[in-house]
N, C-alpha and C positions, 0 to 999 in steps of 0.2 A: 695699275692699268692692265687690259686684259686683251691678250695677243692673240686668242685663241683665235682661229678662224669658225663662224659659222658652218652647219651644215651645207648651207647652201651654196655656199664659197669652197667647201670642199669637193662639192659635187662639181663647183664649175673646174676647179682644178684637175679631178677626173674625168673629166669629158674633153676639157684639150690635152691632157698627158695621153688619152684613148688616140686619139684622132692623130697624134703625132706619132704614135706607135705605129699605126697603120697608114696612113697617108703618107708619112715624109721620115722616108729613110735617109739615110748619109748618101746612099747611092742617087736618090732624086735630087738631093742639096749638090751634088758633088755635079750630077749632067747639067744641074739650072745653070750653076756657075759657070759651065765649060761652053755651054751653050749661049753667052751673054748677060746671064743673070735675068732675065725676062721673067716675072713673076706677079703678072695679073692675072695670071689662072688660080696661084698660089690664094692670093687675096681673094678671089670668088670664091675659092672652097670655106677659107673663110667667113666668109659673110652667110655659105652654107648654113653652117655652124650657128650663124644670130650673133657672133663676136663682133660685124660691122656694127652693127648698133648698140655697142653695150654701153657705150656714153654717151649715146644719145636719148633726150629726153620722151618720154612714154609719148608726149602729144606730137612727134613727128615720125613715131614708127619703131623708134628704139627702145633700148629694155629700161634703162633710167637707172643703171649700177654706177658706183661709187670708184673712189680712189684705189679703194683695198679689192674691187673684184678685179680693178685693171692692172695690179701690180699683180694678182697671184695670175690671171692671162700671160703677162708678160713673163713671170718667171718662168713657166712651161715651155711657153714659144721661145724661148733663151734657152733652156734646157733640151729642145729639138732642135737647135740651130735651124729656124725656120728661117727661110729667107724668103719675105715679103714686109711691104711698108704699112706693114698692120699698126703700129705706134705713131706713124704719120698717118694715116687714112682715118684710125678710126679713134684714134685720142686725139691728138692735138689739132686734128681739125675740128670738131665738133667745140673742145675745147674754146675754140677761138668763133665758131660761127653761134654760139649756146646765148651768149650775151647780149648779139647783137638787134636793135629790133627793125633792122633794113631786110627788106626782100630775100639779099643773101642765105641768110640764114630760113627762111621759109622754103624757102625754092629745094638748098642742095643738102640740108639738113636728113629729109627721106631718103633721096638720094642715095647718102650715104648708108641710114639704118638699114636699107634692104642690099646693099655691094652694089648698086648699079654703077654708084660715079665713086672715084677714088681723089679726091681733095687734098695737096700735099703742100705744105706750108713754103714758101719760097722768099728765102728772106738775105741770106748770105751773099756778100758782094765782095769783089776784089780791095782789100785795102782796109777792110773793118775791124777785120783780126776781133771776129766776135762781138764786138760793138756792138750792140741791138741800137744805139743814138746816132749809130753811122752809117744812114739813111742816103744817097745823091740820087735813087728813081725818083724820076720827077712827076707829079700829077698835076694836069691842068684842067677846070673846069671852065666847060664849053658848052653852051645850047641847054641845059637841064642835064648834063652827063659828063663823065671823067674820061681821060685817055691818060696813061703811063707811057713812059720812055726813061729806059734805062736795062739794067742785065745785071740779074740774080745767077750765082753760080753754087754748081754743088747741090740742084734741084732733087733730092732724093725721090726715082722713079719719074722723075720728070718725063720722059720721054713716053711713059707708061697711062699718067694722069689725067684725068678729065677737066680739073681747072687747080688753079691755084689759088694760093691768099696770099697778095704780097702787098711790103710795106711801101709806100710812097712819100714824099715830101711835097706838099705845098706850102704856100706860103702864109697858108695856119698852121704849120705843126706837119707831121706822120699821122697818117693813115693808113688802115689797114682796107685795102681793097682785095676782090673777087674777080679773077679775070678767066675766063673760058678757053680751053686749050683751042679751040676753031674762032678763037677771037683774030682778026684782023692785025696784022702788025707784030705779032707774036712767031716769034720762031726758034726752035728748040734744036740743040744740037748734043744726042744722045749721047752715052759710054758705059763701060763697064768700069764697078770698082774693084780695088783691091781685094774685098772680102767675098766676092761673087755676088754683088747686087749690082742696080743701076744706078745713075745720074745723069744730071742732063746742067745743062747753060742752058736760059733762057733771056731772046732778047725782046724787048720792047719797046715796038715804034710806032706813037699814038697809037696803042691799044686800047680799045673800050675795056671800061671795067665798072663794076657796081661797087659803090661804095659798103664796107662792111661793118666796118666801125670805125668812126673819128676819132677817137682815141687810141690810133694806131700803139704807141709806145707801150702804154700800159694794155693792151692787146697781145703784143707781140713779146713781150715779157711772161705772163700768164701763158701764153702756149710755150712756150720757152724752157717755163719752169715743169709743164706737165712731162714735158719731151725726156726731161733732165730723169725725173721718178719713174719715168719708161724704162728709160737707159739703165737707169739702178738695176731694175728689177729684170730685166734680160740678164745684165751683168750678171747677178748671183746664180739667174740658172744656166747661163755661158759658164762661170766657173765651177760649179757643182759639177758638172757634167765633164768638164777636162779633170777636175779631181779625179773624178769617180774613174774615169777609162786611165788613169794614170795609178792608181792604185791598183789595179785591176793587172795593167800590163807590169809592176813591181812585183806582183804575188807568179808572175810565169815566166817573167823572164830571168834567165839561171846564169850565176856568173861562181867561180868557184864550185861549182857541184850544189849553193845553194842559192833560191830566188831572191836577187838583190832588196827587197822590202824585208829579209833578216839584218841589213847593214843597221846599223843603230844612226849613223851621220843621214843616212836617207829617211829613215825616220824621222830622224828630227829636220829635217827642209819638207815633210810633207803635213808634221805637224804644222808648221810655221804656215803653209800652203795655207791650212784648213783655218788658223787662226785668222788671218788674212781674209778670206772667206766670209765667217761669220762677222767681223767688221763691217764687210759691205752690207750682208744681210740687214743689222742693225742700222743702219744709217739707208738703207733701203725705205726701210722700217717709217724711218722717224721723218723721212721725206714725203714719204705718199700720205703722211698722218698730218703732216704743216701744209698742205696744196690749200686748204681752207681757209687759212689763217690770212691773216693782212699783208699785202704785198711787200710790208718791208722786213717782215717776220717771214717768210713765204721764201722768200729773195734767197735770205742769209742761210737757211736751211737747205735750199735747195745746190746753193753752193758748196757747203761743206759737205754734203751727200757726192756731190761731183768729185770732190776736190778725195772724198778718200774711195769711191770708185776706181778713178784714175789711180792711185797707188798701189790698190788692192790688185786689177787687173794684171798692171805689170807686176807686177811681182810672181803672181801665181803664173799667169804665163810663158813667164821667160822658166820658172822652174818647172814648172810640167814637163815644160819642150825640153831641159835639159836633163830629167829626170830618165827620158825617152832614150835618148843620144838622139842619131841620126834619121831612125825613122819619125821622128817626129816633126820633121819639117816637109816631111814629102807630101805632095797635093795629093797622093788615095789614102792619103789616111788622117782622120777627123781632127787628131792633134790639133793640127796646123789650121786649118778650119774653124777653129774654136780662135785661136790664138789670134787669127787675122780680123774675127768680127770684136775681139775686147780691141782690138789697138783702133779700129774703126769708129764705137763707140768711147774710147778716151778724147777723139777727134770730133764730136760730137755735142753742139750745144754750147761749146766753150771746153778748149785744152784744158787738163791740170794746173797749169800754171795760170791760165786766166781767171780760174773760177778761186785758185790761192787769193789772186789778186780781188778777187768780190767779195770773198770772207774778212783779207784783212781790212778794206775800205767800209764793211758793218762794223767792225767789232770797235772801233775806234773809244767808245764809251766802256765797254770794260777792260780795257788796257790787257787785250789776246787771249781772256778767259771765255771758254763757248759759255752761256747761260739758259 
């Protein structure tokens, strides 16, 4: 199999590595945070860029790129610790609107290709604990049209977004509906997170909404699973990047008259780092390559990609930061920064320990062997 990336996948790689050089230093990531995390400007420069549309397909404005240009996107903007809801706006919503053939998807599909509206997936509920089947918003249909009721939490950028796709219960099944942030009945109650982005709670009381697809489950799964191959591919260049400034600070920081990266014990926890590392890369790798595949094949893969994410993150995190000592947790300095968006994204999509629990509930037919 042939890993190589294209030229043109290189080029796009050097045109957001350019753009992250120049546009978004630590010091801009460092005021957004301090500032509330408010990062819809963030997202317009991107869509600057033509990154809003890059999975969205050529007949509504967007460029019509694949899985492998949205993973090497993702790993740049992980290796700039860019904070915006670029992986929610402009993959997994498209993602989720691509399939459907309701209005939805006509309407806010351009939309998105050009950055005007930013679309962010709103599905997580108190008491799910990840469940995508643990659905209680309710939809009732009325007159020729839908209303929801109920409250999504944990709305990434919510408070920022133009509409939402959230999942509903009727009394056929989940759906995935389309609801408009100036819709009726809807009201949002913003915050900062932990890593320097936003979030919001959203509630819903008879709010209009379009249906997007009846098939909410297997909907809300497939955006799910794209979410998951996002989060890989940040991960790897979130951790490249804490390597790199952690080797960096080993080669100058001097303890005995010489710089502690002579210790052979530090050596070997930064080898271990880097080994760590290219585990995720790999299963990075083998996740953005299974998005194609059948949804039970799809599932299993994209779990175990989670599942050694999560391992990998903490691991290298906790050792950077120690590798550091003390200034490694201080808020002006990137360390920590890096460290607080891996533990963000292990929380993301399904814990470590729930996505164990998806891999072992596939494998049940080869008795714990991956195939």
């Amino acid at each position: 199999m042939d890993f190589d990336f294209t030229d043109e996948q290189n080029a796009l790689r050097e045109a957001v590595a350019r753009w992250v050089d120049k546009a978004f230093p630590f010091e801009r990531r460092h005021a957004i945070a301090k500032a509330g995390g408010h990062t819809r400007e963030v997202w317009g420069e991107l869509a600057g860029l033509g990154l809003a549309g890059l999975a969205v397909d050529e007949r509504h404005g967007g460029l019509g790129y694949g899985a492998v240009e949205a993973m090497v996107v993702m790993e740049e903007l992980g290796r700039g610790l860019v904070n915006a809801p670029y992986a929610q706006g402009a993959l997994v919503a498209p993602a989720l609107l691509a399939p459907a053939a309701s209005a939805a998807g006509a309407a806010w599909l351009p939309k998105i290709a050009d950055g005007s509206a930013l679309v962010v997936l709103a599905h997580q509920e108190r008491g799910a604990r990840y469940r995508l089947d643990e659905v209680t918003t309710r939809a009732s249909e009325a007159a020729g049209g839908w209303t929801l009721a109920g409250t999504k939490g944990i709305v990434p950028a919510g408070d920022e977004a133009d509409a939402y796709l959230v999942p509903a219960r009727s009394g056929r099944g989940v759906h995935l509906f389309l609801v408009a942030r100036d819709a009726p009945g809807l009201t949002l109650r913003g915050y900062p997170t932990q890593d320097g982005a936003r979030a919001a709670e959203l509630t819903l009381a008879a709010a209009p909404a379009t249906l997007a697809d009846p098939d909410g489950t297997a909907a809300l799964e497939r955006g799910v699973d794209v979410g998951i191959a996002a989060a890989c591919a940040e991960g790897v260049g979130l951790m490249e990047r804490l390597t790199a400034l952690t080797v960096e600070y080993m080669n100058t920081r001097r303890q005995f008259g010489v710089p502690i990266a002579s210790f052979q014990a530090l050596r070997h926890r930064i080898a271990d780092v880097k080994m760590q590392l290219e585990l995720t890369r790999s299963m990075s790798y083998y996740a953005t390559l299974r998005l194609g595949d059948a949804p039970a094949v799809r599932r299993r893969a994209l779990a175990q990609a989670k599942v050694q994410l999560g391992l990998s993150l903490r691991y290298v995190g906790q050792q950077c930061i120690q590798l550091h000592g003390g200034i490694g947790i201080t808020d002006e300095y990137l360390a920590s920064h890096c460290f607080k968006r891996l533990t963000a994204l292990e929380l993301s999509f399904g814990d470590t320990l729930h996505q164990l629990g998806e891999v072992s509930a596939r494998m049940g037919e080869t008795a714990g062997v991956f195939a």
